[in-house]
N, C-alpha and C positions, 0 to 999 in steps of 0.2 A: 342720417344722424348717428354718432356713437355717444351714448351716454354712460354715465360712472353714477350707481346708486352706492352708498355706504351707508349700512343699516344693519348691526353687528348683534345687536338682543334689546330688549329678553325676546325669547323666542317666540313670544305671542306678536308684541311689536314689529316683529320681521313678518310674520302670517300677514299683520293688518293691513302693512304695507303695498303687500303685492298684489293689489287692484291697479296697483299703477302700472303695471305692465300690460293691461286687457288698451295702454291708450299712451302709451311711449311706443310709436310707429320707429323703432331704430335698433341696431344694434346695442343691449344691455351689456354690461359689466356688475356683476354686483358683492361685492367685498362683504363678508359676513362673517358672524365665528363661525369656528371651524362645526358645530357642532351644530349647526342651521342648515349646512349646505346640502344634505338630504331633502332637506323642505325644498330649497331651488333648482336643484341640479335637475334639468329637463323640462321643467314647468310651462316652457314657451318658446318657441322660434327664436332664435337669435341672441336668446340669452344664457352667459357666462359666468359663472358663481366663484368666488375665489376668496379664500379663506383669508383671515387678519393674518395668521400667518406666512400668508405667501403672498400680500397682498401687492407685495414687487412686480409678481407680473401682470398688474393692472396699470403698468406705466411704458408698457409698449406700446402704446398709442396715444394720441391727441382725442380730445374727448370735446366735442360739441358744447354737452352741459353737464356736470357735476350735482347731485344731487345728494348733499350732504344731512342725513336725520340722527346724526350724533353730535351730544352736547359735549365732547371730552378733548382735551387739548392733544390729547395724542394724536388722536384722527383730525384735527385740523391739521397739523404739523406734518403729516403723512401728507396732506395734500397739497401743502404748497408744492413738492414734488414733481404733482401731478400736472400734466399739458392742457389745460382746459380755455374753453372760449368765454362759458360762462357758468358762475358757480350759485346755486339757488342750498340756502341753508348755514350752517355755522363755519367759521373759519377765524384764522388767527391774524388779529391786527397786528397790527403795527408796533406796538406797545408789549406783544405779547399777551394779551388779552382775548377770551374768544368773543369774538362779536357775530351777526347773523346777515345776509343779508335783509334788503326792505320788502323782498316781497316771500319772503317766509316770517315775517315775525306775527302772523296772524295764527302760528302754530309757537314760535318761539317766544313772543311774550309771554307766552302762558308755561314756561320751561323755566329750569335749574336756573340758564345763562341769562336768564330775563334782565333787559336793559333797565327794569323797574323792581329787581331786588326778587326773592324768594317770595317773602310776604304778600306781594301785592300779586305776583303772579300766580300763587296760589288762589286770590283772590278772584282775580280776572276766570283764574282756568273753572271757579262755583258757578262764574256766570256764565259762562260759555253755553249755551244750548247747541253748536254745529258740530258734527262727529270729525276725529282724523282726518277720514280720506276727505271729507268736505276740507278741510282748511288747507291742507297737503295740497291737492288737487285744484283750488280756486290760485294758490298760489303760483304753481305753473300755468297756471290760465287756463285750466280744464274747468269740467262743468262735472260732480261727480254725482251718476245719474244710479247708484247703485249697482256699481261694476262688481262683482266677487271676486274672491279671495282666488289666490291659486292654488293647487295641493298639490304635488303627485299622486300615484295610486299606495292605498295603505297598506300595508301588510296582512299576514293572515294571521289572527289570534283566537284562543278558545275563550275568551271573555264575551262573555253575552247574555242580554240580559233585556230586561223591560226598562229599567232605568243605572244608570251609573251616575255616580256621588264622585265627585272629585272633592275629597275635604282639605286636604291638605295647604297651607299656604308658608311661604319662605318666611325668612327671617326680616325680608326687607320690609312687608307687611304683615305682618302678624295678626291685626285687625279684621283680614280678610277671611280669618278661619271662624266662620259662623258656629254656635257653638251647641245646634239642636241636629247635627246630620245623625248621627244615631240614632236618636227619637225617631227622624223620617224615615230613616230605612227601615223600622221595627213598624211604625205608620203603613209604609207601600206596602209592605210583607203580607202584614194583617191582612191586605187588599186582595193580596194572589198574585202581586208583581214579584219577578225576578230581581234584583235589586243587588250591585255591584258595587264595591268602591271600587276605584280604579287606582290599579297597582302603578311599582315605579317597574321601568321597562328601560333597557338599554339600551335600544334605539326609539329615536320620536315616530317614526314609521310607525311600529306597534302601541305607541302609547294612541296618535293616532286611528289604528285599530278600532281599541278600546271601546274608546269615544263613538265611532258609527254603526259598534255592532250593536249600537241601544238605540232606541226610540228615542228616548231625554235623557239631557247633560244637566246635572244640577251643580250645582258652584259656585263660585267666586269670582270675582275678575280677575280670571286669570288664563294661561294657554289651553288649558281642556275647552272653556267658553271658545275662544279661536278657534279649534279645531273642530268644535261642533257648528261655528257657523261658518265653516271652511267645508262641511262634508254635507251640509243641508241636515245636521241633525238637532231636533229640534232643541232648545234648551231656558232651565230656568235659571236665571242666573243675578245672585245677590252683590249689592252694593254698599259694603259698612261705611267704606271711608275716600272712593275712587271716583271718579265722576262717572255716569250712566249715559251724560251725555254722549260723551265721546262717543260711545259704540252704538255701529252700525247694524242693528238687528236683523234684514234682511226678512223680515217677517215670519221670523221663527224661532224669534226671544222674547221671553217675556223676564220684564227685569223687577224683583224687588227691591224695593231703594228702603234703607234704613230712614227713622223719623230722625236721626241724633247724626243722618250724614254733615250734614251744616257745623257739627260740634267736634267731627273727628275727621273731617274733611283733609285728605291727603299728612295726617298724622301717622308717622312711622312707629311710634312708641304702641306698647299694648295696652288697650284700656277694655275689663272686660264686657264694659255696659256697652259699648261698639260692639260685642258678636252677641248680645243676647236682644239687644232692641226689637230685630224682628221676631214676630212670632212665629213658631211650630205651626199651625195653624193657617198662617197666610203662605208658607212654603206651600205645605201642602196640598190646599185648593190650585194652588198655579200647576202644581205638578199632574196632578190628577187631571186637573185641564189641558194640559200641553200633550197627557197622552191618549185621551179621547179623541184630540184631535190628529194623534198622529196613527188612530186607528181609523177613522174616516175615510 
């Protein structure tokens, strides 16, 4: 089989994805931003990573199945293009309109393109209990039994530490930036932990790094949480406004879920009773927990 993945960001989103390669027996192709393709490039036999920019030369061949996990008109319009037998994911009607196929909408109802409006799919996505690669993967007709992530090998940094804080959060959630990591890092200190925020780094390679030369990732839902459950490091990792479902903990997350997630549930706006809900206090017994256990 030749298959075509298109799965462009954010770069956590691409990390979560590539369990699916431990069970696509075929030649991959896989179109990503250009700034991903360090994460792919080598990861597994048979597979070819090629940037949005160049993504032209992912049309030298005919392609089996298409595997479409972006919701934007551009990249369906790219893909009518494309030689394919069979397409599982978002594409462009007829109309002009992006529609999904039927046996992805068990991930796409619950999306931007949702056949049932923003609203309701925000709705569906509160109820949802099955992670990504569970819906991703039941989709294709696979069974997802806890495949992992793929990584390359990470670079070499002088960052190290007993725990690293990744506090930081974008502009697109703001909500995620909890708003006691100071307090915790002054908290582990006290304790005789090493204690790191984690710097920005010019390649993902080293930010990477970072993240494995600690015992614990504390954070947000965000790509440090990926890359600590991409490298087996252990990690705590908080929930203000994002679903907890979704992610696949691998048995080496423990996740705080905010009481007021229900209230700020997938809200992009900043509200700051969203980063103070949890407490100081329940951070810190999880953390202290996660690295007893990772001195064990």
């Amino acid at each position: 089989m030749k298959v075509l993945i298109v799965k462009l960001g954010a770069t956590g989103d691409v990390v979560r994805s590539t369990p699916l390669l431990r069970r696509l027996t075929a030649d991959v192709t896989w179109v990503t931003a250009a700034k991903n393709k360090v994460l792919l490039d080598g990861i597994a036999g048979g597979l070819r990573c090629v940037s949005w920019e160049e993504r032209d030369q992912a049309k030298d061949r005919s392609y089996d199945l298409v595997i479409n996990l972006e919701d934007v008109l551009e990249v369906a319009g790219f893909l009518r293009s494309v030689k394919s037998e069979q397409l599982f994911g978002a594409y462009l009607g007829t109309d002009g309109q992006l529609r999904y196929t039927n046996d992805s909408r068990q991930w796409f109802d619950l999306s931007l393109i949702s056949l049932y409006g923003k609203e309701q799919a925000d709705r569906l996505k509160a109820k949802n209990r099955r992670t990504y690669q569970e819906l991703i993967f039941e989709g294709l007709g696979f069974r997802f039994s806890g495949e992992e992530y793929l990584l390359p090998e990470p670079a070499v940094t002088d960052l190290k530490g007993d725990v690293a804080i990744a506090a930081e959060a974008g502009p697109v959630w703001p909500m995620k930036k909890w708003a006691y990591y100071d307090k915790l890092k002054n908290a582990l200190e006290e304790r005789g932990l090493v204690v790191n925020f984690l710097r920005t780094r010019p390649s993902l390679l080293e930010h990477m790094a970072d993240v494995c030369n600690h015992r614990c990732l504390v954070s947000g839902d965000s790509l440090p949480m990926h890359l600590a459950l991409g490298t087996r490091t252990r990690c705590v990792s908080i929930f203000t406004c994002t679903s907890p479902w979704e992610i696949y903990g691998y048995g080496i997350q423990t996740k705080i879920v905010s009481p007021l997630l229900e209230e700020f549930f997938y809200q992009r706006r900043f509200e700051e009773g969203a980063t103070t809900a949890i407490p100081l206090d329940e951070v810190l017994k999880a953390v202290l927990e996660q690295f007893a256990v990772s001195q064990s």
